[in-house]
C-alpha positions in Angstrom: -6.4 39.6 -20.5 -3.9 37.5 -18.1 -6.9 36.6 -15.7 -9.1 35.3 -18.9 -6.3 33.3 -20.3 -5.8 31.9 -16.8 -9.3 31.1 -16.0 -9.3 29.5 -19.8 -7.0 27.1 -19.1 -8.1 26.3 -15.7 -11.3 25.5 -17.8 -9.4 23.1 -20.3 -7.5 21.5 -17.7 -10.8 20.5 -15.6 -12.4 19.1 -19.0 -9.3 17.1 -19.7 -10.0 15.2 -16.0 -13.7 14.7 -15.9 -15.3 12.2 -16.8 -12.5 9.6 -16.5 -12.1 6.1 -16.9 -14.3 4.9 -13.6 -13.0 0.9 -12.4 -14.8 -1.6 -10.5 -11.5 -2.4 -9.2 -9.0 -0.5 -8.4 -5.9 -0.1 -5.6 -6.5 3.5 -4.0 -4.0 3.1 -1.7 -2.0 5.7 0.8 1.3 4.9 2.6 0.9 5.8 6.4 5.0 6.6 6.9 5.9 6.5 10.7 9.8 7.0 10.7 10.6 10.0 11.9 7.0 11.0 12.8 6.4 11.8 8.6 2.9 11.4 9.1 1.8 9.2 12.4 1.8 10.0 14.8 2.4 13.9 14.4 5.0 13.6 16.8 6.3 11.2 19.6 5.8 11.5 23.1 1.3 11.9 22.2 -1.1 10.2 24.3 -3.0 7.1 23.1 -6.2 9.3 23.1 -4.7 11.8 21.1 -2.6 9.1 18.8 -6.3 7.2 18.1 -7.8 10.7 17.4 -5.0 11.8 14.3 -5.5 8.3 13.0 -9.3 8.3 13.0 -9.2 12.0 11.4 -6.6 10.4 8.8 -9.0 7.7 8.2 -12.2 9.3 7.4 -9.8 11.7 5.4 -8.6 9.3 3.1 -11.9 7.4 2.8 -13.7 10.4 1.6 -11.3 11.1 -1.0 -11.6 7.1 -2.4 -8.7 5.4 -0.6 -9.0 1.8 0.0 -6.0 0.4 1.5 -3.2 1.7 3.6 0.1 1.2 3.9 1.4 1.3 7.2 4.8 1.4 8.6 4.6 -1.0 11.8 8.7 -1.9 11.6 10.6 1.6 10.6 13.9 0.9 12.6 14.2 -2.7 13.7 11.4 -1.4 16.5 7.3 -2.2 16.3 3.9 -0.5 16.5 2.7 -3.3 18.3 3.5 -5.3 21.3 6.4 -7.8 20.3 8.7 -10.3 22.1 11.5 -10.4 19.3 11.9 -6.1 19.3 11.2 -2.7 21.3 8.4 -0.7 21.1 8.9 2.1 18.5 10.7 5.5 19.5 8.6 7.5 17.0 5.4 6.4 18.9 6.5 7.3 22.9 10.0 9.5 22.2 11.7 6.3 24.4 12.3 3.1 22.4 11.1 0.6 24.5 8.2 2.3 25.8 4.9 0.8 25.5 1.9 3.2 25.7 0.6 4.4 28.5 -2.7 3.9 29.1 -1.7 0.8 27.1 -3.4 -0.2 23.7 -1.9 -1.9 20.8 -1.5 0.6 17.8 -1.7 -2.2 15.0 -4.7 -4.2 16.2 -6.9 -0.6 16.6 -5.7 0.8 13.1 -6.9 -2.4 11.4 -9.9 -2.8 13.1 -10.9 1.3 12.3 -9.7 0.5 8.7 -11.7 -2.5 8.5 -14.8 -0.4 9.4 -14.4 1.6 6.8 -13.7 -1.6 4.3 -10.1 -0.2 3.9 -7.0 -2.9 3.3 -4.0 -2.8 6.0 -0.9 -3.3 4.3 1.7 -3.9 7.0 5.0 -2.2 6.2 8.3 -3.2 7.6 11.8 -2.4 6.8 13.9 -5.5 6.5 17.0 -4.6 7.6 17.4 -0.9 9.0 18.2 -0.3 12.4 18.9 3.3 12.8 17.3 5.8 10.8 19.7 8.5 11.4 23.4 9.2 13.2 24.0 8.7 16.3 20.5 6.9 16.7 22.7 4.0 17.8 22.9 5.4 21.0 18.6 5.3 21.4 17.9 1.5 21.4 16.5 0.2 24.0 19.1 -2.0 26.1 16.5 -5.3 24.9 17.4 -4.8 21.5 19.1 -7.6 19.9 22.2 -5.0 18.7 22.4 -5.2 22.4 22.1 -8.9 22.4 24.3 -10.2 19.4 25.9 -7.3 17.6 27.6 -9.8 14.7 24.4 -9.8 13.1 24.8 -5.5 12.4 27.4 -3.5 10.4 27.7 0.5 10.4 27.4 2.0 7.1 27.5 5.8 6.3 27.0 6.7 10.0 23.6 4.2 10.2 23.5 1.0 11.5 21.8 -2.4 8.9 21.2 -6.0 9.4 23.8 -7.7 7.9 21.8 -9.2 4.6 24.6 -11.8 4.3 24.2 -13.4 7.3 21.7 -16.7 7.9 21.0 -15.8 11.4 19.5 -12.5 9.7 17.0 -14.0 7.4 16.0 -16.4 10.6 15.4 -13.3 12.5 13.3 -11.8 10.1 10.8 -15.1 9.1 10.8 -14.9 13.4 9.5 -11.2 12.6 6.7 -12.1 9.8 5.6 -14.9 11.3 5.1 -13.4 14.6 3.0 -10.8 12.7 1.3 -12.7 9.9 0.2 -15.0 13.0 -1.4 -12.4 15.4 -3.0 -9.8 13.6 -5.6 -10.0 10.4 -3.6 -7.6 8.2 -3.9 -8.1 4.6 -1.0 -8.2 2.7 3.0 -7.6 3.9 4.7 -4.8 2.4 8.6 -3.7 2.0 9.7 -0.5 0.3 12.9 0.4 -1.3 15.3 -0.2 1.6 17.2 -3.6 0.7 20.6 -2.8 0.7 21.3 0.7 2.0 22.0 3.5 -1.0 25.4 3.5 -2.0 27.2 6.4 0.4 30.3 7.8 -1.6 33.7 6.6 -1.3 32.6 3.2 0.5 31.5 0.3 0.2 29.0 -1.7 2.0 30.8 -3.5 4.6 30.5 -7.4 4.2 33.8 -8.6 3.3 34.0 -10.5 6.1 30.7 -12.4 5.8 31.6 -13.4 1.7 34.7 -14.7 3.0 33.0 -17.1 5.6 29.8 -17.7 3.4 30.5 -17.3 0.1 27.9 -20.0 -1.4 29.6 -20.7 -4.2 30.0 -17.1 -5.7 33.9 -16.2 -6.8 35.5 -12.8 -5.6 34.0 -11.4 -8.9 30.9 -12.1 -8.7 30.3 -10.4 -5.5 27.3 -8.3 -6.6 25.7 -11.5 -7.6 25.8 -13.0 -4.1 24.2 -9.8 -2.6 21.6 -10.3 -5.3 21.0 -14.2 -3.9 21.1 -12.8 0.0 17.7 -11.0 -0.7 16.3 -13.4 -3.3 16.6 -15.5 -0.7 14.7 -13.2 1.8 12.0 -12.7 -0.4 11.2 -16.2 -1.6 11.4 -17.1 2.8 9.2 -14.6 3.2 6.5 -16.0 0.9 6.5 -19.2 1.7 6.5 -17.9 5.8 2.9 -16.0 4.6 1.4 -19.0 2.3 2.5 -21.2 5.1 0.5 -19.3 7.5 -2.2 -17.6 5.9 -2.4 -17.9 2.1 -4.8 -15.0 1.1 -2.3 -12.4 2.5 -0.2 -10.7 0.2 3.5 -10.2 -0.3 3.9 -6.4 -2.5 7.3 -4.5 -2.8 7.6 -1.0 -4.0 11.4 -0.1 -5.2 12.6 2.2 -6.7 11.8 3.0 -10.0 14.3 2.1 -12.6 15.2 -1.6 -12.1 18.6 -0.6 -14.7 19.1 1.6 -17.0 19.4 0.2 -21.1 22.6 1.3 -21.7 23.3 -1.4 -18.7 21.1 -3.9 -20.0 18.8 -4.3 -22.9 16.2 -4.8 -20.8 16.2 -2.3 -19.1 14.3 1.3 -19.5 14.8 4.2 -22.1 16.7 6.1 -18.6 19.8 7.2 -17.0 19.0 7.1 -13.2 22.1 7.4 -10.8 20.5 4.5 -8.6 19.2 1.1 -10.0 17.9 -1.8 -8.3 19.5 -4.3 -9.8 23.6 -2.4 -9.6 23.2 -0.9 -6.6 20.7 -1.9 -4.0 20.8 -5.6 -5.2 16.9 -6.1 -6.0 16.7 -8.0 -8.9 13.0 -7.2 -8.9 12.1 -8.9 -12.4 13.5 -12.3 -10.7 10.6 -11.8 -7.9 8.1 -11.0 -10.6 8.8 -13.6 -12.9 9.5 -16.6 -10.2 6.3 -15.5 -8.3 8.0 -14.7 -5.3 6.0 -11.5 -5.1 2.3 -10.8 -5.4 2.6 -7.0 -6.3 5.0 -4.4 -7.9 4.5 -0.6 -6.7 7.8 1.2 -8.6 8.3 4.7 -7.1 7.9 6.7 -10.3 8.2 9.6 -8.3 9.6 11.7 -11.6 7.4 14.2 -13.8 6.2 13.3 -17.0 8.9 14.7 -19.5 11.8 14.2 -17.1 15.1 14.0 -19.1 16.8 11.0 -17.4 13.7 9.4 -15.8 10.7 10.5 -17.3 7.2 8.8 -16.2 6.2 8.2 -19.5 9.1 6.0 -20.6 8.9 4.1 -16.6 5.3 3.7 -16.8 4.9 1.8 -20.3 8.5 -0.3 -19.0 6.6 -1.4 -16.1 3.7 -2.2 -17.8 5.7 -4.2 -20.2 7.3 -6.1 -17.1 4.6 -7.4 -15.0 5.2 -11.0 -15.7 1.5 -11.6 -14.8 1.6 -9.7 -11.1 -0.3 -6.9 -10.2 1.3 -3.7 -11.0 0.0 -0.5 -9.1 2.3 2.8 -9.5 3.5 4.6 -6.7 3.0 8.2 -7.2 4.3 11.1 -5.3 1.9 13.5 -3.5 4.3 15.2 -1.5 5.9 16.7 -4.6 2.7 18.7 -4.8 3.9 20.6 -2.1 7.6 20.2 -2.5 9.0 19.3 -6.0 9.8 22.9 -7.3 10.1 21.6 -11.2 8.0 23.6 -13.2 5.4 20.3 -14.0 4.7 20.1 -10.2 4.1 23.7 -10.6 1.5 24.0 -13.3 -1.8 22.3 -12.5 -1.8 18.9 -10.7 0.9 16.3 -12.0 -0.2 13.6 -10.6 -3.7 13.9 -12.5 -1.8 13.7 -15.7 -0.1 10.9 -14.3 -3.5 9.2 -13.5 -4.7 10.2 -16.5 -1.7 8.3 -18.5 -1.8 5.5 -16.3 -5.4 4.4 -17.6 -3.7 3.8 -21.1 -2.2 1.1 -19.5 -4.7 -1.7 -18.9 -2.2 -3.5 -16.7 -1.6 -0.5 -14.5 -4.6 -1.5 -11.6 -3.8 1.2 -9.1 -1.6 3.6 -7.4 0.1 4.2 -4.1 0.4 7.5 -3.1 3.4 9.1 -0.7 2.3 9.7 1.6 -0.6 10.3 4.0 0.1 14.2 5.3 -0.7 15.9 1.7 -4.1 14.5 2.2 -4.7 16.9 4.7 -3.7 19.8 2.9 -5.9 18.9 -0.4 -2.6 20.5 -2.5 -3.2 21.8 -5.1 -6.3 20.1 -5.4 -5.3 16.4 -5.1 -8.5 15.1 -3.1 -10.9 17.5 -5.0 -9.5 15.9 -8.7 -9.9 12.4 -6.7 -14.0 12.9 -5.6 -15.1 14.2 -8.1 -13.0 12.5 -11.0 -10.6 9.4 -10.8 -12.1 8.1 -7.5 -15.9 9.0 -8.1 -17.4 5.8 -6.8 -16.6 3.4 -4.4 -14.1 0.6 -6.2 -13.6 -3.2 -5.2 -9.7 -3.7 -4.2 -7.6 -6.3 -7.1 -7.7 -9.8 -7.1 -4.1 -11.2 -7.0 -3.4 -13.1 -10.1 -0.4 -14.6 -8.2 -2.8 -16.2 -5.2 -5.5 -19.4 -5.7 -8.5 -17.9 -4.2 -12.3 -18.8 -4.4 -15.5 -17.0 -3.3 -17.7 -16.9 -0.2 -21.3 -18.1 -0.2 -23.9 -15.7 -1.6 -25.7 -13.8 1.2 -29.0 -14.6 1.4 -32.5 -13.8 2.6 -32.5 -9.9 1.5 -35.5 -8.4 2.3 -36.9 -4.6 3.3 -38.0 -3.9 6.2 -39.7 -0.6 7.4 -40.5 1.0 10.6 -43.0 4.4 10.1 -41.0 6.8 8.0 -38.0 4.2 8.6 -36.5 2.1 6.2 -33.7 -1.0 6.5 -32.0 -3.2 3.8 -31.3 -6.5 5.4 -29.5 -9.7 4.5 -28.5 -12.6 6.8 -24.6 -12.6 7.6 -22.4 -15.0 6.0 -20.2 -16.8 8.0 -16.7 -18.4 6.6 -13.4 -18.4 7.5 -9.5 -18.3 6.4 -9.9 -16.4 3.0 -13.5 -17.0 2.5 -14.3 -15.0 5.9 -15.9 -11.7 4.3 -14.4 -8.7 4.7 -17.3 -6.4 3.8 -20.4 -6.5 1.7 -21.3 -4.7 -1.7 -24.6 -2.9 -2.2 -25.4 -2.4 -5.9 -28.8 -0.1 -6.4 -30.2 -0.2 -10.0 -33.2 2.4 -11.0 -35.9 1.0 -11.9 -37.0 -2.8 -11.1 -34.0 -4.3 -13.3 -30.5 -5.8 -12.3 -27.9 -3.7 -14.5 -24.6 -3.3 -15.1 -22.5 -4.8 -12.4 -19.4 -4.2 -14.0 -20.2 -0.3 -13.4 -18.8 1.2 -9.8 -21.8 3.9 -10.7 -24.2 1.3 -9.2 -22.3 0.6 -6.1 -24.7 1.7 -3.1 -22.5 1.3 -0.2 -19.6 -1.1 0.8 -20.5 -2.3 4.6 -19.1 -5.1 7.1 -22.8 -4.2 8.7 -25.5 -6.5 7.4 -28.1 -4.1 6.5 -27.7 -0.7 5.3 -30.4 2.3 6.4 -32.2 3.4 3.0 -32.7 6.6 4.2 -28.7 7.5 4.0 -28.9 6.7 -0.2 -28.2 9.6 -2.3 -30.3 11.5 -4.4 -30.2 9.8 -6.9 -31.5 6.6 -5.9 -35.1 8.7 -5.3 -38.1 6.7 -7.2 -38.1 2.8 -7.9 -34.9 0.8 -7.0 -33.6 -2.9 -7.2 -31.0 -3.9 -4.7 -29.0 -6.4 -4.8 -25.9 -7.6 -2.2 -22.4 -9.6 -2.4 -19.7 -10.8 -0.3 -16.7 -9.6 -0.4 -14.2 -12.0 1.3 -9.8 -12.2 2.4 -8.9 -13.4 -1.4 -10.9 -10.1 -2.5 -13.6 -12.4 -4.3 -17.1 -11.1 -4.8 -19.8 -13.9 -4.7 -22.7 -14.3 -6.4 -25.0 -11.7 -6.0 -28.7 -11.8 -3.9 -31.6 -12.4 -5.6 -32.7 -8.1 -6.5 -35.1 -6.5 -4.4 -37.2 -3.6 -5.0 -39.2 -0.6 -3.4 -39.7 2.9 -4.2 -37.7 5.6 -1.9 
């Protein structure tokens, strides 16, 4: 009786998720963590063949379970995953800060071109003002590393060692750091997590009295809090205008934590009781960014079950929503709790599928993040299974910033068939554009029949390529009998031009 009960409501729960909600566009996004080796590469000390071989693996991974950006970590500890004048090569990637790899390749410029391939988005992630991930890490910099060089700019806190976010030769350093990057590699948007000031350690308090006293900006002794506030406003407005300066179709996302304040705080704030906000106590004010523009997306960590009692999903979800000031809002989910959380929601079924589920009663909510990367190669309990063959079914175009002026590329044109004996090609003639208007991949829509439909509806998405011509033979199934094609660009801003002119031949 037990086993038919189960199996009955493994059958309800599979009804509840199929035949969901299928977008056009969508963020399916992954973050690719590489502090402390969480999920790239497996371990320090691996050779570049083996370190391209994990990532490739992780690619295709996450590609056939719908993913279509990635969140890499190129900056954990003041260190890089690519070849930099300003700071050390990364200990997580050789086991020796300072190390470049041996044969030598640079890791950033070969994940973005094997994401790119696969008509992924590289979101380069870099911690603003971390320096040492753990105790006694102090000890592992490299001698080049400007701690070595000018150790006013760094304060100890709770055993680790920060940037000292009060400081002007800090935010210098860091514009020094985005530019360098925004300017060399073709990476799509700029991405910091939670880290702004460090989480409050017990019994201290962050030390900076020193730098109020000599820069206090017009803040009084009481309003201390406030001028921490202004340190990394000021950050984060730099930092945008550093990017739009340089290249204005790459975006600027953050992803804090998830309760900005709690309302018995502030009135605006969310229906919780989190121990950590934001606002009180890692000095994010992310509303300001949201509201003043300073930020093109929002990814809160809603890393909570649905239900929980002092930060429940449901309540964080609909606040966010609510607070999007006109930015894109995608909701970082947690897909290590599948493996780890040991609350009875994580245990019954698949969370985050509810989660999903819920988020698509939210028209504002265009996406989710997912921590992190490693689950994906476990499929627990389920999590790429429910992705194919439900949420992420078909293929789905990344968001257009609402925060970003953008236009569309050219049409392609001349699409034509061509066939070879038992072979057949779909061809177009490359379009060729740069800055934002240089096309990042193509869209094939396939239509039965000798009709354009719907192409609004991922269903009829054929392929997405950065090849100009597809081989017909690869199509699935489905496509078998008469079929109009037709093809779009697909450029930087994420703008879809016109479509081709429709083709049509029988496969």
């Amino acid at each position: 009786m037990k086993r038919i009960f189960s199996l009955l409501l493994i059958s309800i729960f599979i009804l509840n998720i199929s035949a969901q909600k299928q977008l056009k566009r969508e963020m399916r996004a992954v973050w690719i963590a590489t502090v402390a080796n969480i999920d790239w590469p497996s371990k320090p000390g691996l050779t570049p063949t083996q370190q391209r071989t994990e990532m490739r693996e992780m690619l295709d991974n996450l590609q056939k379970s719908g993913i279509n950006a990635i969140v890499l970590q190129i900056r954990p500890t003041a260190d890089s995953f690519y070849p930099s004048e300003l700071e050390p090569w990364s200990y997580y990637l050789s086991g020796k800060q300072g190390q470049r790899p041996s044969p030598y390749y640079d890791p950033l410029q070969f994940i973005i071109e094997e994401a790119h391939k696969r008509c992924v988005e590289v979101h380069g992630w870099i911690n603003p003002y971390r320096v040492t991930n753990m105790t006694g890490h102090i000890n592992q910099l490299d001698r080049n590393h400007l701690y070595h060089k000018n150790r006013k700019l760094f304060v100890e806190y709770g055993g680790k060692y920060y940037f000292d976010p009060g400081l002007d030769e800090t935010r210098e350093f860091l514009n020094k750091v985005v530019s360098d990057i925004i300017m060399r590699y073709d990476i799509d948007a700029l991405h910091f997590d939670d880290y702004f000031y460090p989480y409050p350690v017990a019994g201290r308090d962050f030390p900076d009295a020193e730098t109020f006293r000599n820069n206090p900006r017009g803040f009084s002794p009481s309003r201390k809090a406030d001028w921490r506030r202004n340190n990394v406003d000021m950050i984060i407005g730099e930092l945008q205008k550093t990017i739009k300066d340089l290249k204005p179709w790459v975006q600027f996302g953050i992803s804090p934590f998830g309760v900005w304040r709690n309302s018995n705080k502030d009135p605006k704030g969310s229906a919780t009781r989190a121990g950590v906000t934001n606002y009180d106590d890692l000095y994010a004010d992310i509303l300001k960014w949201l509201r003043e523009g300073t930020i093109d997306y929002v990814v809160p960590q809603l890393y909570w079950e649905i239900g929980k009692q002092v930060a429940d999903y449901k309540v964080l979800v609909k606040w966010w929503s609510d607070n999007t000031f006109g930015k894109n809002l995608y909701i970082g989910l947690y897909a290590s709790g599948l493996n780890t959380n040991s609350a009875s929601a994580w245990r019954n079924g698949n969370e985050l599928a509810r989660q999903l589920k819920l988020n698509q009663s939210y028209p504002k909510v265009e996406g989710a993040v997912f921590f992190s990367a490693k689950p994906f190669l476990r499929n627990p309990r389920g999590l790429n299974d429910t992705l194919r063959n439900n949420y992420y079914k078909y293929p789905a175009l990344q968001p257009i910033s609402r925060n970003i002026k953008g236009e569309a590329s050219a049409q392609p044109q001349n699409l034509r068939i061509v066939k070879d004996g038992k072979e057949a090609y779909l061809l177009w003639d490359a379009v060729n554009e740069e800055g934002g208007c240089k096309v990042m991949y193509y869209a094939v829509y396939g239509f039965k029949g000798k009709e354009v439909g719907d192409m609004n509806d991922p269903a009829n998405i054929v392929a997405l390529t950065t090849d100009s011509c597809i081989d017909l033979r690869e199509l699935d199934r489905k496509f078998k009998g008469r079929t109009t094609f037709v093809v779009t660009a697909v450029n930087r801003f994420k703008w879809e031009s016109k479509p081709t002119h429709g083709v049509s031949r029988r496969l």
